[in-house]
N, CA, C and O atoms as CSV, one atom per row, in Angstrom:
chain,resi,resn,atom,element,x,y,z
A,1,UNK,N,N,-16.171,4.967,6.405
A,1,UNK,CA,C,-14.797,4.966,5.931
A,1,UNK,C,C,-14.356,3.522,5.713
A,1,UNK,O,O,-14.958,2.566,6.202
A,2,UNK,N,N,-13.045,3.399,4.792
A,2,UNK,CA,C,-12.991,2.179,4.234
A,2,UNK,C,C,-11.393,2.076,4.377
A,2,UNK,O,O,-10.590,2.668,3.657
A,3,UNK,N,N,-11.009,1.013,5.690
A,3,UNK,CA,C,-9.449,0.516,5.540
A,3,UNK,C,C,-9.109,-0.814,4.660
A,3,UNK,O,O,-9.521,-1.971,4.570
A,4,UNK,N,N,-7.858,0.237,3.909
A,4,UNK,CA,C,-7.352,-0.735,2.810
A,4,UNK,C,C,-5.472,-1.636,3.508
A,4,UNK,O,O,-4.485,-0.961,3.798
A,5,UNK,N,N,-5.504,-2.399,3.549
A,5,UNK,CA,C,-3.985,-3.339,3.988
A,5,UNK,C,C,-3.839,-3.798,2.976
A,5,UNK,O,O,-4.503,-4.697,2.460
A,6,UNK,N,N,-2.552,-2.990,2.376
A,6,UNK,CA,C,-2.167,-3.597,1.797
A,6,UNK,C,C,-0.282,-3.589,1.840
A,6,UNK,O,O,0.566,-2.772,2.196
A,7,UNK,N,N,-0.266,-4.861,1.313
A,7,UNK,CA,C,1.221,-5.729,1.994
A,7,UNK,C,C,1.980,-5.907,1.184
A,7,UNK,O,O,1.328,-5.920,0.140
A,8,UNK,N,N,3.284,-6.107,0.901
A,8,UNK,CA,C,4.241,-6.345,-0.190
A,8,UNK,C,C,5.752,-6.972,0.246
A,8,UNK,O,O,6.682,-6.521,0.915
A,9,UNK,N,N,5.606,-7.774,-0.207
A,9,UNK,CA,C,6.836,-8.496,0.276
A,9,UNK,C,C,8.160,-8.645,-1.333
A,9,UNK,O,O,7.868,-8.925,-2.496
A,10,UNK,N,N,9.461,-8.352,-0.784
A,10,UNK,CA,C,10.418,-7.827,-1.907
A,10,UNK,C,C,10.930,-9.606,-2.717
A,10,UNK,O,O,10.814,-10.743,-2.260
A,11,UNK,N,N,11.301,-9.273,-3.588
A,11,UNK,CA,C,12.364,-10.189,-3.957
A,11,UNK,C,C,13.548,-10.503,-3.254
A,11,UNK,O,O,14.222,-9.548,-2.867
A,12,UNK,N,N,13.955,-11.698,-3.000
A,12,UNK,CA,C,15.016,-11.245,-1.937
A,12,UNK,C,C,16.372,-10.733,-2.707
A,12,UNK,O,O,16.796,-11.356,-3.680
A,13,UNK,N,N,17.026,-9.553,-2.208
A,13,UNK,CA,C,17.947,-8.423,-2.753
A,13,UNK,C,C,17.731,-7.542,-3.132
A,13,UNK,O,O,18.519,-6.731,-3.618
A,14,UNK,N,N,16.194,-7.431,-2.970
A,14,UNK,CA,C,15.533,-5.989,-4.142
A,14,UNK,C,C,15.017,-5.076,-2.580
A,14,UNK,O,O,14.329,-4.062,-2.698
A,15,UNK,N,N,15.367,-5.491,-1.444
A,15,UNK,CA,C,14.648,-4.804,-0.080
A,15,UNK,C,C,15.466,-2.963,-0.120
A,15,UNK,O,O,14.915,-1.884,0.101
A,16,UNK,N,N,16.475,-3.170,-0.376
A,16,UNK,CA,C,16.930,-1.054,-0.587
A,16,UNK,C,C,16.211,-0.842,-1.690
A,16,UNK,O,O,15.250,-0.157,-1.339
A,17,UNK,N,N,16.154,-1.065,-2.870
A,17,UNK,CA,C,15.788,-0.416,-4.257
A,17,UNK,C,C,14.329,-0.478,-3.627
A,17,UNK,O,O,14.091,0.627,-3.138
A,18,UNK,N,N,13.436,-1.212,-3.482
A,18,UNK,CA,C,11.994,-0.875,-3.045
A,18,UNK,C,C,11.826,-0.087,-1.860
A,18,UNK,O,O,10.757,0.508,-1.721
A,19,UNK,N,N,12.505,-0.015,-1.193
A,19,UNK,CA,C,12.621,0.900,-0.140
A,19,UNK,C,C,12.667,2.575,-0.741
A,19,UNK,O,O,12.004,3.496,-0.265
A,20,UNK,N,N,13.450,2.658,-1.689
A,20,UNK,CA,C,13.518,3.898,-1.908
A,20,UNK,C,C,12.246,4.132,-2.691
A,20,UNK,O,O,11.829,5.287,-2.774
A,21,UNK,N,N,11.782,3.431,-3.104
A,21,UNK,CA,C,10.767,3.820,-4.255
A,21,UNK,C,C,9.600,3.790,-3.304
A,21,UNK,O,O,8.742,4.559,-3.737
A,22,UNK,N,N,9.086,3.008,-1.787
A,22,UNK,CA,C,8.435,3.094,-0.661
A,22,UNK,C,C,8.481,4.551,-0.119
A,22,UNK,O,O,7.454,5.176,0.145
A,23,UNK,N,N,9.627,5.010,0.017
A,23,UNK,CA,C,9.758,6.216,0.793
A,23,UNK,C,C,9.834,7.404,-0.190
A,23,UNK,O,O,9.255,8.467,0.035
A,24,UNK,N,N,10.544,7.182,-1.244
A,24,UNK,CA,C,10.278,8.931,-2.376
A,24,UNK,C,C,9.037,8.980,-3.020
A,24,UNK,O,O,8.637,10.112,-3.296
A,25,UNK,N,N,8.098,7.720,-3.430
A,25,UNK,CA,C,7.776,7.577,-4.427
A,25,UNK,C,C,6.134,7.018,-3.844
A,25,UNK,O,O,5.080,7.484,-4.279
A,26,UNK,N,N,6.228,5.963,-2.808
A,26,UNK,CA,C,4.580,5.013,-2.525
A,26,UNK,C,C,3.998,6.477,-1.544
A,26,UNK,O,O,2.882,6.981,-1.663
A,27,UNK,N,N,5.079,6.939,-0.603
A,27,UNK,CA,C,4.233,7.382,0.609
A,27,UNK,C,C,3.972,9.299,0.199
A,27,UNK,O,O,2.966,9.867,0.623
A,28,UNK,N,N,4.796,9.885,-0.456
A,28,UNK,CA,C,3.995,10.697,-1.106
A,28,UNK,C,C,3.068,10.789,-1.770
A,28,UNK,O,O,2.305,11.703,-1.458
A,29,UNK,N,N,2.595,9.734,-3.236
A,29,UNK,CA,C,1.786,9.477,-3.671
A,29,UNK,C,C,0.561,9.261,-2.721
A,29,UNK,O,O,-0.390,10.028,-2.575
A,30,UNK,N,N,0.767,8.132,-2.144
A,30,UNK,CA,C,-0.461,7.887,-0.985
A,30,UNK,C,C,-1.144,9.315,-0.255
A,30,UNK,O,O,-2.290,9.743,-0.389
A,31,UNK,N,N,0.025,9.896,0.586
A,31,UNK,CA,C,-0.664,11.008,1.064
A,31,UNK,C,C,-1.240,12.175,0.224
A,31,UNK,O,O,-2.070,12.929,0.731
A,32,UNK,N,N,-0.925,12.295,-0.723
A,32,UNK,CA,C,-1.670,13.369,-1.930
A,32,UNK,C,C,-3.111,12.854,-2.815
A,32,UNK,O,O,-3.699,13.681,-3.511
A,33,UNK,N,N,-3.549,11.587,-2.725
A,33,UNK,CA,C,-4.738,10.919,-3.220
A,33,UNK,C,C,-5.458,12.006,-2.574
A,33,UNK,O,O,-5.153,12.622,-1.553
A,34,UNK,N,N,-6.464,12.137,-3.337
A,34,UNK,CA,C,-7.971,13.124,-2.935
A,34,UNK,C,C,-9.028,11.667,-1.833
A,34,UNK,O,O,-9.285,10.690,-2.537
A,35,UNK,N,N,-9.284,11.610,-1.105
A,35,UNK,CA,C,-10.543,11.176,-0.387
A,35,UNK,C,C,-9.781,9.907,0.507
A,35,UNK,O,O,-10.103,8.827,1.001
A,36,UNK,N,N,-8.365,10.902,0.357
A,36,UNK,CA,C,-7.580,9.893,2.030
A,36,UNK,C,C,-7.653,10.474,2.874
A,36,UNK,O,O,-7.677,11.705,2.853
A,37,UNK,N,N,-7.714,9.742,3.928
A,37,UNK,CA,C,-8.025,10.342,5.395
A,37,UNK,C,C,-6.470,9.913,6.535
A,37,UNK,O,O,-5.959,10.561,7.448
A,38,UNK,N,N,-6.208,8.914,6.096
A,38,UNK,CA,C,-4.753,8.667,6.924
A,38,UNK,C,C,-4.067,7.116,6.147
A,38,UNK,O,O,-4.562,5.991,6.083
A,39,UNK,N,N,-2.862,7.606,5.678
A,39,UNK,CA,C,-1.981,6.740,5.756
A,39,UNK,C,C,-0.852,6.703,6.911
A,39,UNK,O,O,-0.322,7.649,7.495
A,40,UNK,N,N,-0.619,5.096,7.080
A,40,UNK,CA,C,0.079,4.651,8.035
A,40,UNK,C,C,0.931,3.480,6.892
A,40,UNK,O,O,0.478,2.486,6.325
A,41,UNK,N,N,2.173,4.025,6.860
A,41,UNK,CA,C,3.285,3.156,5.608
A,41,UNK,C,C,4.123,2.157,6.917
A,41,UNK,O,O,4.147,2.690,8.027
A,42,UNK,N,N,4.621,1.104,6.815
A,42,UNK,CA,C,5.135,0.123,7.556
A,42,UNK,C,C,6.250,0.011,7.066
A,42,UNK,O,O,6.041,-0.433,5.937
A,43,UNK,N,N,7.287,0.132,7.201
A,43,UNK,CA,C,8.941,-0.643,6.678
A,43,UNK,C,C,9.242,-1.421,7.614
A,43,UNK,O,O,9.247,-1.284,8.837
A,44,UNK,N,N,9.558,-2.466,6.764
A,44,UNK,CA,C,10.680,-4.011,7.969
A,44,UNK,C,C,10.925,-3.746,8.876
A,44,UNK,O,O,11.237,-2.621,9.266
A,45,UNK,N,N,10.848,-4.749,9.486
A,45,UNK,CA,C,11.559,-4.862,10.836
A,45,UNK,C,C,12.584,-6.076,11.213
A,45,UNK,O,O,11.861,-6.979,10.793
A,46,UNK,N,N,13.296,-6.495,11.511
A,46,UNK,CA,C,14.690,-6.990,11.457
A,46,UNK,C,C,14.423,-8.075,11.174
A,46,UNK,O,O,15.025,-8.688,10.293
A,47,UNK,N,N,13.417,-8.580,11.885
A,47,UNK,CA,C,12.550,-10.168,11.564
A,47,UNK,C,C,12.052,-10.966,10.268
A,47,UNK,O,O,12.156,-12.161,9.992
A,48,UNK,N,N,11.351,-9.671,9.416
A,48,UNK,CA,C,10.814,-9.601,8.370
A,48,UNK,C,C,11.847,-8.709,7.411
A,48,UNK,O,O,11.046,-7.989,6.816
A,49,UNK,N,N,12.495,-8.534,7.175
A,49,UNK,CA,C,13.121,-7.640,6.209
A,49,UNK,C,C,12.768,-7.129,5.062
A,49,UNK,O,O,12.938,-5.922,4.891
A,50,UNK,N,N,12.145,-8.014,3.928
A,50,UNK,CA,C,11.810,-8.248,3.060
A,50,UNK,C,C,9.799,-7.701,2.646
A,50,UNK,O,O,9.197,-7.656,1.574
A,51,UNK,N,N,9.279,-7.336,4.315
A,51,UNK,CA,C,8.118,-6.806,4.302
A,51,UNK,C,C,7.827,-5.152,4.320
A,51,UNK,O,O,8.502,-4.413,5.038
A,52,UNK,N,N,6.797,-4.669,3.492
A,52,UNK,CA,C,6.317,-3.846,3.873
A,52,UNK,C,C,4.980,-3.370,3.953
A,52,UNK,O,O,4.343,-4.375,4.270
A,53,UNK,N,N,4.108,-2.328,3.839
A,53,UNK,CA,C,3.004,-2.695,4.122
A,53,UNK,C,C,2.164,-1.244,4.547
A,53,UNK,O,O,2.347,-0.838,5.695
A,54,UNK,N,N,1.594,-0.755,3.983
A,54,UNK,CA,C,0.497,0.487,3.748
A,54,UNK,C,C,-0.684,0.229,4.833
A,54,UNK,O,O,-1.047,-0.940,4.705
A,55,UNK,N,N,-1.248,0.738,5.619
A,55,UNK,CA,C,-2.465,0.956,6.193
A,55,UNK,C,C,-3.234,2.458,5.935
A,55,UNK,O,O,-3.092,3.482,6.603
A,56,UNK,N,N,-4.260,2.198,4.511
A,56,UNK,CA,C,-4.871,3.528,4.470
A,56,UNK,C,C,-6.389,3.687,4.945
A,56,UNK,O,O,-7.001,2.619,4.948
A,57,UNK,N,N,-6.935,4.529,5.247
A,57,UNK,CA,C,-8.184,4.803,5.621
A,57,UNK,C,C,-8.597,6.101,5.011
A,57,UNK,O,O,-8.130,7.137,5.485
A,58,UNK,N,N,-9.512,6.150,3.903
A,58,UNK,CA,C,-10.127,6.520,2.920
A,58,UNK,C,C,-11.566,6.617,3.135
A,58,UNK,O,O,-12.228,5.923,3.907
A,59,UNK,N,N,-12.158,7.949,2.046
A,59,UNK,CA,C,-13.440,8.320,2.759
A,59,UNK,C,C,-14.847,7.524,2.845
A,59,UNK,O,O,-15.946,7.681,3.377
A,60,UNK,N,N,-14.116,6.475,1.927
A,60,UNK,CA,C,-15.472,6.111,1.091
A,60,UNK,C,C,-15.316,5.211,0.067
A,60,UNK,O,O,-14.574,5.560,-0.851
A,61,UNK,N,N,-16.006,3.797,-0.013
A,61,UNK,CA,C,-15.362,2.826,-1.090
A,61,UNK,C,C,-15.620,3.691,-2.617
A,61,UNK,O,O,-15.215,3.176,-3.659
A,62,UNK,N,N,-16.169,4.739,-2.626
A,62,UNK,CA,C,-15.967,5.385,-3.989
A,62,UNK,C,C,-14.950,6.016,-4.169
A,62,UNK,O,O,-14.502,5.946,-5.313
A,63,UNK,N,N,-14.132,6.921,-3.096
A,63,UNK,CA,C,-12.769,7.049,-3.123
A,63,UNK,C,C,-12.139,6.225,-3.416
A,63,UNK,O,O,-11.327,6.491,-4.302
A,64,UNK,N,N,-12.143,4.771,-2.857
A,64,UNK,CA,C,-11.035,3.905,-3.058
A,64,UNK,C,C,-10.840,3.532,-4.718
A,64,UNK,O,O,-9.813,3.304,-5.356
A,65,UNK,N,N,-12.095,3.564,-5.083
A,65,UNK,CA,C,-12.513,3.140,-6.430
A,65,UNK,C,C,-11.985,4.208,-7.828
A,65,UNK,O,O,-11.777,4.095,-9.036
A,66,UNK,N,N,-11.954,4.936,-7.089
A,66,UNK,CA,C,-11.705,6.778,-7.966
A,66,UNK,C,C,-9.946,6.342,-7.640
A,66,UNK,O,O,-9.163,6.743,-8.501
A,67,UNK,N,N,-9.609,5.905,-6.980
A,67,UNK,CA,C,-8.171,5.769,-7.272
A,67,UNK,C,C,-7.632,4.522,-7.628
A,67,UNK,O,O,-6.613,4.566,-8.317
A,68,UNK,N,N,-8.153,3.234,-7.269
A,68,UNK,CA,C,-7.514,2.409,-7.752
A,68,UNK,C,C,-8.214,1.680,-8.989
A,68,UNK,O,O,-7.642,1.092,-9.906
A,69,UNK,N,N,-9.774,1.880,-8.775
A,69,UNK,CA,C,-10.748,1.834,-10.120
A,69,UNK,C,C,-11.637,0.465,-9.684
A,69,UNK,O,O,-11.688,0.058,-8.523
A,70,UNK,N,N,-12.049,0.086,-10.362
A,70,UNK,CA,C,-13.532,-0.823,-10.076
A,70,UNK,C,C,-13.173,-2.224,-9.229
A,70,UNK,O,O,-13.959,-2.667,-8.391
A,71,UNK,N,N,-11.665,-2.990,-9.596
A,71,UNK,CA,C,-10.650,-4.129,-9.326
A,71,UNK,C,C,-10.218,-3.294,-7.743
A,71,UNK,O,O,-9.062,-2.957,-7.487
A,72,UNK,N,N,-11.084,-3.126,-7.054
A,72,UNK,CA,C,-10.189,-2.589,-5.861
A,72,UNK,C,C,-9.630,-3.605,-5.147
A,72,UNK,O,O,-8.530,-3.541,-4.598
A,73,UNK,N,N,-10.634,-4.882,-5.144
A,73,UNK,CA,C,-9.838,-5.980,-4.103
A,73,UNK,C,C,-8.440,-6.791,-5.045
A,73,UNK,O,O,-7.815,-7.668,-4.447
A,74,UNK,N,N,-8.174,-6.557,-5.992
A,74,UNK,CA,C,-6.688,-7.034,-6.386
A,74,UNK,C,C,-5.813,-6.067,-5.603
A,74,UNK,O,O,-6.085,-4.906,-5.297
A,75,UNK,N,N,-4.556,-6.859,-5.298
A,75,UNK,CA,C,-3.688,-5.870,-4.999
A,75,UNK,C,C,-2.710,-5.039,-6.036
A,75,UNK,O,O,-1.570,-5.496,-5.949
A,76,UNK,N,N,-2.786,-4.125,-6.845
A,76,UNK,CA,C,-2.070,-3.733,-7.620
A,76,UNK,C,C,-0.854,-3.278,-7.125
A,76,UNK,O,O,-0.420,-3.170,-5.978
A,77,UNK,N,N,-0.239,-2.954,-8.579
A,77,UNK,CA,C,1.741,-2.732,-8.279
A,77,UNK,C,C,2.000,-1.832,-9.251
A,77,UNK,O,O,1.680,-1.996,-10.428
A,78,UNK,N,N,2.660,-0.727,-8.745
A,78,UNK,CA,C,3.232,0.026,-9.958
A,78,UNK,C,C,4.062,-0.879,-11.167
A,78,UNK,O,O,4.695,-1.838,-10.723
A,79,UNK,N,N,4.106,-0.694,-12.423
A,79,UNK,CA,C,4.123,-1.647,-13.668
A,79,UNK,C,C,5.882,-1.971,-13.191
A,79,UNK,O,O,6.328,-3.109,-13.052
A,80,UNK,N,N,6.931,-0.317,-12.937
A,80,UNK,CA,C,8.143,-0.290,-12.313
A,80,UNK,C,C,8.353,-0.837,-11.286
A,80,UNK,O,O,9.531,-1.039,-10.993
A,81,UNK,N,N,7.462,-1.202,-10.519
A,81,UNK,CA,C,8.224,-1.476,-9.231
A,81,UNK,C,C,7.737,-3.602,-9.476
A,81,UNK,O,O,7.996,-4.519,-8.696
A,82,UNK,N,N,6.939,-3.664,-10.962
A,82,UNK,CA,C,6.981,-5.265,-10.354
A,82,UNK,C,C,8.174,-6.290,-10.291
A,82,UNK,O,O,8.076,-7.222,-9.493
A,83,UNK,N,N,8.932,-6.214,-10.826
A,83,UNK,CA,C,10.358,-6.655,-10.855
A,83,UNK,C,C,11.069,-6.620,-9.382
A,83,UNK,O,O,12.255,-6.942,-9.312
A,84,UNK,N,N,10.463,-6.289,-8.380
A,84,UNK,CA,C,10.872,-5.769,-7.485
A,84,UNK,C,C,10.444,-6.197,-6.486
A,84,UNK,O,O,11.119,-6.223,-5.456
A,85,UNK,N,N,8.837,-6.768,-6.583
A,85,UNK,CA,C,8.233,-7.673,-5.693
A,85,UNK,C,C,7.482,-9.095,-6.177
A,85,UNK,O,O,6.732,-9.307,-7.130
A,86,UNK,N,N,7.976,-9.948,-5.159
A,86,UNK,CA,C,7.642,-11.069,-5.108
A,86,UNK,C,C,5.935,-11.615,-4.567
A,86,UNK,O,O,5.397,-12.703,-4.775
A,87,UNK,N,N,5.579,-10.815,-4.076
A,87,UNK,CA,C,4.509,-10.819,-3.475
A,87,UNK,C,C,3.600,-9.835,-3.134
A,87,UNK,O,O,4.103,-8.713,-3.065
A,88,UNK,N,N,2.524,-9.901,-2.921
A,88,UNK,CA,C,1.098,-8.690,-2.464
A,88,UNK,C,C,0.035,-9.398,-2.049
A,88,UNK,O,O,-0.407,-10.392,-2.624
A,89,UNK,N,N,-0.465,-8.826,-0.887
A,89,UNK,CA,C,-2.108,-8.898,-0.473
A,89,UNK,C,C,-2.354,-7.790,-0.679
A,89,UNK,O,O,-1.584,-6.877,-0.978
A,90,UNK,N,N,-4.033,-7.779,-0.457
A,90,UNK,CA,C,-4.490,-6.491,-0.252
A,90,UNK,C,C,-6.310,-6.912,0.995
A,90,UNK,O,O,-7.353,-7.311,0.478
A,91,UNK,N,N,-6.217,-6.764,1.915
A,91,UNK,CA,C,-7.936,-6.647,2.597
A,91,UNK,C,C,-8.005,-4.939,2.952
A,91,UNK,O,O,-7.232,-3.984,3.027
A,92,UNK,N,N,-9.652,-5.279,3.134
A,92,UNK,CA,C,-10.625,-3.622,3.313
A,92,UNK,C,C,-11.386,-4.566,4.404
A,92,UNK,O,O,-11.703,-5.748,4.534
A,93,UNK,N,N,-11.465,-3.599,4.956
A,93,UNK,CA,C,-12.494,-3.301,6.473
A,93,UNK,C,C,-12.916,-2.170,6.430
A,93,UNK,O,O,-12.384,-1.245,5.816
A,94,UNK,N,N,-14.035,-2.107,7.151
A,94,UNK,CA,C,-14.995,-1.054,7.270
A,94,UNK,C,C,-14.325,-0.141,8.564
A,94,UNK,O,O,-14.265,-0.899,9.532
A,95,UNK,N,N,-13.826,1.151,8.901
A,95,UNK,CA,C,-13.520,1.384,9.751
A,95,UNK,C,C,-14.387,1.525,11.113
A,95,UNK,O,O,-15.450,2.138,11.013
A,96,UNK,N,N,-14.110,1.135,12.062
A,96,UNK,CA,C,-14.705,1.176,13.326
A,96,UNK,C,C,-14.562,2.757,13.873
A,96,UNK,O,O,-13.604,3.473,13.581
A,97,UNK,N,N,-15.671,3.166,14.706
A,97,UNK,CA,C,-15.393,4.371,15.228
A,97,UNK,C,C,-14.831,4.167,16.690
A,97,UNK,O,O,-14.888,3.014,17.116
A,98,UNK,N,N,-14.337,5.059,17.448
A,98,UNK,CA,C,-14.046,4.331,18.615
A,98,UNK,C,C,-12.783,4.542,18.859
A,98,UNK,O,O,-12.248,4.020,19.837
């Protein structure tokens, strides 16, 4: 299995409008992908406001690939939501059993 982090940090003033599109729009999508095994979605915390941040674990770097396509280590952005963020990482780790 293959964990994907990936991170997004807002424009500053754009933290509600990405929020909603995080919660109606990233974390349904995420959980309905074919060859996910667990998402874990992150929203701010008082410190960070402006952060948020996906932890998925997926079956298989061909899953990951079947959804985000061959560029898996870029971090991509919905085309709508780039106006919206200032920033993205993205790392993969191999999941540990255990």
């Amino acid at each position: 299995m293959i964990m994907r982090i990936f991170q997004v940090t807002t424009r500053p003033g754009k933290e509600q409008e990405f929020g909603r599109l995080f919660h109606e729009t990233a974390i349904p999508l995420m959980n309905s992908t074919p060859g996910i095994v667990r998402v874990l979605p992150g929203a701010p915390r008082t410190e960070s406001p402006r952060e948020f941040s996906f932890v998925m674990v997926r079956e298989s770097l061909e899953a990951l690939r079947a959804f985000v396509g061959e560029d898996y280590q870029s971090p991509h952005i919905d085309p709508a939501e780039a106006e919206l963020v200032e920033s993205r990482s993205v790392k993969h780790y191999d999941l540990v059993d255990g």
